[in-house]
N, C-alpha and C positions, 0 to 999 in steps of 0.2 A: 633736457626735461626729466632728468633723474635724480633729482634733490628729494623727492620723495618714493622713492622706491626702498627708500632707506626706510625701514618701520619705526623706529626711534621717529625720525624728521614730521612724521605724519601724526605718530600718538602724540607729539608736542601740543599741534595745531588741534587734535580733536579734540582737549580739555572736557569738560565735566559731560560727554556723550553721553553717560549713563546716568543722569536727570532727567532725559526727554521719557515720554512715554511709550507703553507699549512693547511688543518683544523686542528680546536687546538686536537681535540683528535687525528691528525695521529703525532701532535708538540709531544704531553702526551707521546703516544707510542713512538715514536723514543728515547725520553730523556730516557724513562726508559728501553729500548733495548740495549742503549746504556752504561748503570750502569751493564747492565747483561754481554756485551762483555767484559767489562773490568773486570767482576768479584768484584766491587762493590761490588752489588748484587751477590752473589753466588747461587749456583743450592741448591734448598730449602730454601730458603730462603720466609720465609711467607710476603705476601706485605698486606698494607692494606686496611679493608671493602671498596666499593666504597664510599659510602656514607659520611665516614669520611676521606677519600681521599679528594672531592671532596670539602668537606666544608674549608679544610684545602689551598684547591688550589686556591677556592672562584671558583669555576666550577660548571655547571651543574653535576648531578650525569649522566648523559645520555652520558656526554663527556670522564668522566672516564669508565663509562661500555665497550664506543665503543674503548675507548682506549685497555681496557685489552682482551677483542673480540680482536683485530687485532693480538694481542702479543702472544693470543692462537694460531690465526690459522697458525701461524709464528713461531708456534712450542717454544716460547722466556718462556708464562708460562703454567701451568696449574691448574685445579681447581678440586677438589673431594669434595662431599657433607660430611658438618663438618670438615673440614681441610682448606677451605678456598682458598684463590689462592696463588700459590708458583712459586716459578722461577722451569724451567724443570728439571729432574734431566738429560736428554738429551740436554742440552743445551753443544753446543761446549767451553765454554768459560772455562780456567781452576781457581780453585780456588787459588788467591793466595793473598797475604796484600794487601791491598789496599792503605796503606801508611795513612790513617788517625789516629787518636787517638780518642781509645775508648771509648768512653763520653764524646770526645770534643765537640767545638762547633766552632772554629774559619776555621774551612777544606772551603766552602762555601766560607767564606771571602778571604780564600790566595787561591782558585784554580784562585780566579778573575787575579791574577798576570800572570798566564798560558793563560788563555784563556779571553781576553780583551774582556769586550762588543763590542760591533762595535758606535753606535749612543747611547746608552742607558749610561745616567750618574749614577754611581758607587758611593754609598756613604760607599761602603767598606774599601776604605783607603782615610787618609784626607792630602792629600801631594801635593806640589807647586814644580815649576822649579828651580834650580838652582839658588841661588842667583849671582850676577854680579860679586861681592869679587871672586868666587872662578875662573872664568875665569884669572882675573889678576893674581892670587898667583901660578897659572899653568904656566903661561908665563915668572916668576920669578922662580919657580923651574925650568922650562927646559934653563932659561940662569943663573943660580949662581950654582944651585945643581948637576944638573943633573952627570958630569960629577964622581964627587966622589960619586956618589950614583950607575951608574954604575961599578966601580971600586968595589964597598963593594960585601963579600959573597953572599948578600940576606936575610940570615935567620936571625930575630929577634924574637924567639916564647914569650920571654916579650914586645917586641914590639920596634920602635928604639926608643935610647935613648934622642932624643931629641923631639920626641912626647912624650914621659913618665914624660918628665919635663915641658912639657908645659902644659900638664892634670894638673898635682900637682899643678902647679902657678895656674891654673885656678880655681881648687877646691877650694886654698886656699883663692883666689881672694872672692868666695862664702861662706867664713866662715868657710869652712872644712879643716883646716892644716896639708897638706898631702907633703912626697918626692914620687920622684918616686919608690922607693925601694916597692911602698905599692900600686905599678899600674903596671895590666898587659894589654897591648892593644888587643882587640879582632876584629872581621870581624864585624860588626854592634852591637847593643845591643841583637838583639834575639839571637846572639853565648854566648856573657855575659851570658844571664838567661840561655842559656841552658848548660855554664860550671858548675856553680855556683848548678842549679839542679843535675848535675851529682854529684855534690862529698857532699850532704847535702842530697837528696833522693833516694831512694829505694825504691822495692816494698812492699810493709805495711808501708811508713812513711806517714807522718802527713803536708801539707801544706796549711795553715791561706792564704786567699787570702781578696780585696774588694771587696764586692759585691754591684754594678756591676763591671765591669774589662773586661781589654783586653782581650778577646781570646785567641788571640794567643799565650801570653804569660801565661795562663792560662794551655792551652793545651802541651807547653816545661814543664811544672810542673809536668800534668799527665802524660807526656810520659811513665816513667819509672814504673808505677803501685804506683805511691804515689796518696795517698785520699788526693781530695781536698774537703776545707769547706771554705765557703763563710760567712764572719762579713761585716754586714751593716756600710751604711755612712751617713754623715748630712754636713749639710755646714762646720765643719770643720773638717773634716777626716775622720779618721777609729773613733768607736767609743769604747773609752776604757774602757768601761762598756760590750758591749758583747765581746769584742775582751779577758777580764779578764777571761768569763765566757765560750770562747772555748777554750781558752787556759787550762782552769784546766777539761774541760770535754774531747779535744781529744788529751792532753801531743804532741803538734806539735814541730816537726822539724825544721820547717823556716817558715816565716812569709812574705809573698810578696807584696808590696805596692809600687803606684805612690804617692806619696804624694806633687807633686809640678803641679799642673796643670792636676787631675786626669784625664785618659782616661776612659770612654767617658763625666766623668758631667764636668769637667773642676772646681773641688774644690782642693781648696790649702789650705792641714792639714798647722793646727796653729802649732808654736813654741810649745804651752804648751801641744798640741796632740805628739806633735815629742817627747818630754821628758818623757810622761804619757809611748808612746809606747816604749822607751829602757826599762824605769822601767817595764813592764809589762814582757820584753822580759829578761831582770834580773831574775826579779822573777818566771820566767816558764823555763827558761833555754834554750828556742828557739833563734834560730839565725834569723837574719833580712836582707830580701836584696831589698833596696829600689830601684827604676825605674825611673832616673830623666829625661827619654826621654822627656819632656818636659821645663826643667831647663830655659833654654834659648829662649824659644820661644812663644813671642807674651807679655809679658810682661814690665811695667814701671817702678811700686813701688820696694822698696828693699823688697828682700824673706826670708824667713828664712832658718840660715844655713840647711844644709841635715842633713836627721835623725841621721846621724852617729855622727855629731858633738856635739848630747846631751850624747851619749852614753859613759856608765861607761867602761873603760878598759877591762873588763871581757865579754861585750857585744862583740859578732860577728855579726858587722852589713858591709854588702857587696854593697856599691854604684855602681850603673851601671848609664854612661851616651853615647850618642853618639852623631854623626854631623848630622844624618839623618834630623829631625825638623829644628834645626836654619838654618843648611846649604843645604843641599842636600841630599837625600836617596840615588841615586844614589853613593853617596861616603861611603861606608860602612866601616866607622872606628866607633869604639867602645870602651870600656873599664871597667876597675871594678879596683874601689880602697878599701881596704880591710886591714886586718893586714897584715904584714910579712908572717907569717907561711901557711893565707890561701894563699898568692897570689902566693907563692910557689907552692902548690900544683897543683892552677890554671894553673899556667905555665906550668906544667907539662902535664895538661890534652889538651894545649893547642897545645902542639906539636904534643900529638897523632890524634890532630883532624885536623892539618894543616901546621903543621911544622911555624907558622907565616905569618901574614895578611901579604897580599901586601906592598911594600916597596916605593913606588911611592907615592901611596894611605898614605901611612902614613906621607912620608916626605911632603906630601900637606896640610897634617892635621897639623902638625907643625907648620907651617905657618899659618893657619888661626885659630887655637885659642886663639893666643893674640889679635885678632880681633871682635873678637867672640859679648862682649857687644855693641860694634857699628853695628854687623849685625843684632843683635836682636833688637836692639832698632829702628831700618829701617823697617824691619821686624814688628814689635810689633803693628807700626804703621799703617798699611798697614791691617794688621788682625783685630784689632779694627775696621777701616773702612767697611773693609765686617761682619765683626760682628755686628755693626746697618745696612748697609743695608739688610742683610738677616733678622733681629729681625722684621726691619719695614716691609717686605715684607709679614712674616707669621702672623705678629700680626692684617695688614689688609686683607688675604685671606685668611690663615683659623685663623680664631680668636678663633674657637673650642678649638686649641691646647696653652699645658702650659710648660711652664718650667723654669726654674732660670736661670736669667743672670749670664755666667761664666762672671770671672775676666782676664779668659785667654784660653789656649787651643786651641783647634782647630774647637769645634762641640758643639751643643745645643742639649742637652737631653730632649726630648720632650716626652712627658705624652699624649697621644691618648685617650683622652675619651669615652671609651665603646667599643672598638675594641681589638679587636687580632692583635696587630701587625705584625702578621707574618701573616695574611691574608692580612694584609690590601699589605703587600710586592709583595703577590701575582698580586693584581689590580695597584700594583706601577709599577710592571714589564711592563705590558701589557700598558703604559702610558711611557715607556719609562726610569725607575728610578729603579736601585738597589739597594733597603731597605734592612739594618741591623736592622730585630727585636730584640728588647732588650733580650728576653730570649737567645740569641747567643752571650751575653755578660754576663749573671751570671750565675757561674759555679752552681749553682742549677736551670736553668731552668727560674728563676723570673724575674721580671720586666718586663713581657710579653705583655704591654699595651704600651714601652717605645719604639721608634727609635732614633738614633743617622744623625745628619743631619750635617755634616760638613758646614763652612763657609771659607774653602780655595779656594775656587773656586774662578775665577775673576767673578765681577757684572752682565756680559751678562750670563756667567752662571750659576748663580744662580736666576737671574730674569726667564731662562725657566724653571731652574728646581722647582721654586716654582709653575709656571704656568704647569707644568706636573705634580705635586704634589698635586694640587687644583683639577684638572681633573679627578684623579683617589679616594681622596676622595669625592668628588660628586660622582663620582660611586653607590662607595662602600656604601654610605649614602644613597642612592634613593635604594637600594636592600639590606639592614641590617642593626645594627643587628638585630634578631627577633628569639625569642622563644630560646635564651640564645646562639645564635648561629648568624652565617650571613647566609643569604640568598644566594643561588649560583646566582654569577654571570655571565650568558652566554655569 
């Protein structure tokens, strides 16, 4: 019961604490009464030192003290000398999952989907409205389609047949020559990765990820008890120098990569990295399942085909793309193009999980992927623009901060000189800003000095939220760091 005694592990879970009301130590107490009702926190469960509480929350220690004083006398914990403080073991709350994944790190990032800030800007997820395409192509399915689409069964668990041939055209339109026979449709790309983990992991397998990397899809990899390990990046890709040298040290399974507009640096592996990595994936005997959720979006120049198109027949490399970026999130169609034999499979595990995506939803998606390069390139344009004016914006207020101009994506990976990112989140909160420190993006904990700053936001807000961003570090800068540590901030 020491998985939180770690203050990191705990300030994961407390997320936007400093929105409730009232003084902050009764805000502290509430958020973590409230991790014990729900059994979060389970009864024994050891919490940690004040002290390092405190530094972690960029708090007074006097705030956390009075916080865990009120939780005692509220019966929530207790404390015995040399054992520390623990949730009660009389605490009403029953012990049960809590629904996260154990050593993940993206839980924090998707509860924001549940429980929305109210005024406080989110740079948890980097997502736009609706493009205007997909209104008109809705107006055209309910007067051509609709009619025989009500008429049909419903159930497609490979997905209908005329989205599975407009994926194919589309791949192949991208260099990848694919029919449909070699595409199953899925509910968004996170159902993709998490078919595709079901029938490649297990508990004791092996999966290669980049580090840094999504979360969340991070966390679909763990789910099941497979060890992840994280291979470093540079401006163009995975690098196939260490990626050679985990692959002969942990004999992996699968091998996970965005390689077109990576999340969060926004680097796009070269050609000659795409063929280095089948060849490596040949010769280790691992399978590959690339993430092109960003294939489509924000981009001009031509790309290079996806990884699967350098790949040797013997290679199992599994492309996953969806409409969520170029088009809409809200539209959760998906997909995974793959051999024959796995996409069989695929199907298969796709029925036990849903019997087949919406039918509407897909017949929508038909229609608008022959469209697809004209929305991105609408699109492409539009994101470039908020991408210099957020660049000018931090490069004249906080000039402290660095990072490399992506060529596309969604966000600016920025390097914090001499800070904890995950503190500094804490004094972002309280300025009104939900910070992704970078350690919640690599599946080892690193890049701890790094946040991820999106640039899809429209200009009005992004010009506040750099001005709530400037705010919270002058804080944080007038009160730390000092003595290898920040200084609390009251």
């Amino acid at each position: 019961m020491d998985r939180f005694a770690d203050p990191a592990e705990l300030v994961r879970l407390l997320g936007d604490w400093t929105g409730r009301s009232g003084p902050r130590y009764q805000r502290l107490a509430a958020a973590i009464s409230d991790l014990v009702a729900e059994s979060t926190l389970p009864r024994g469960t050891r919490l940690p030192a004040e002290r390092g509480l405190a530094g972690a929350l960029a708090v007074s220690r006097a705030t956390v003290v009075a916080a865990y004083d009120r939780l005692r006398e509220q019966g929530v914990l207790s404390s015995r000398r040399g054992s520390g403080t623990t949730v009660s073991p009389h605490t009403t709350a029953r012990v049960r999952p809590d629904g996260r994944v154990r050593g993940g790190r993206s839980g924090p990032m998707l509860d924001l989907l549940v429980d929305r800030p109210g005024q406080t800007i989110s740079l948890a997820q980097a997502i736009e409205p609706a493009v205007p395409e997909l209104a008109a192509a809705l107006r055209e399915l309910v007067e051509a389609d609709l009619p025989a689409l009500l008429a049909d069964g419903g159930y497609h668990p490979r997905g209908l047949p005329a989205l599975r041939e407009a994926i194919a055209t589309h791949l192949t339109g991208l260099g990848l020559p694919s029919t449909a026979a070699e595409i199953v449709v899925t509910t968004g790309a996170h159902q993709a990765i998490a078919l595709v983990a079901g029938l490649y992991l297990d508990r004791g397998a092996t999966v290669l990820v980049e580090s840094p990397g999504w979360p969340g899809s991070v966390d679909i990899l763990r789910a099941g008890g497979a060890t992840v390990v994280g291979v470093p990046i540079d401006e163009d890709g995975l690098r196939p120098d260490l990626l050679a040298a985990a692959a002969a040290r942990h004999r992996p399974d699968l091998l996970y990569l965005m390689p077109t507009f990576h999340n969060p640096t926004g680097v796009l592996t070269s050609a000659g990295r795409r063929a280095r990595i089948t060849e490596l994936a040949r010769a280790h005997g691992f399978a590959v399942l690339e993430d092109n959720a960003y294939v489509t979006a924000g981009h001009g120049d031509p790309l290079p085909p996806p990884v699967a198109a350098f790949a040797h027949p013997s290679v199992e490399v599994l492309s996953v793309g969806s409409l969520a970026k170029p088009v809409w999130a809200g539209l959760r169609i998906g997909w995974v193009r793959g051999p024959r034999g796995i996409i069989d499979r695929l199907a298969r595990a796709k029925v036990l999980a849903d019997m087949g995506s919406p039918l509407l939803d897909q017949a929508l998606a038909a229609r608008l992927l022959p469209r697809l390069p004209e929305i991105a390139q609408v699109r492409a344009v539009i994101l470039r623009q908020r991408l210099r004016h957020l660049s000018g914006l931090v490069r004249t207020r906080l000039p402290e901060w660095r990072w490399r101009e992506p060529r596309a994506g969604s966000a600016l990976w920025i390097a914090l000189p001499g800070v904890d990112a995950a503190v500094f989140a804490q004094v972002a909160l309280r300025h009104g800003v939900e910070v992704v420190p970078g350690a919640a993006m690599d599946p080892d904990g690193g890049h701890d000095h790094y946040i991820r700053l999106p640039f899809t936001f429209p200009e009005p807000v992004l010009d506040e939220l750099v001005d709530r961003l400037e705010r919270a570090w002058t804080e944080l800068r007038r009160h730390g760091p000092a003595d290898g540590g920040t200084r609390p901030v009251v």
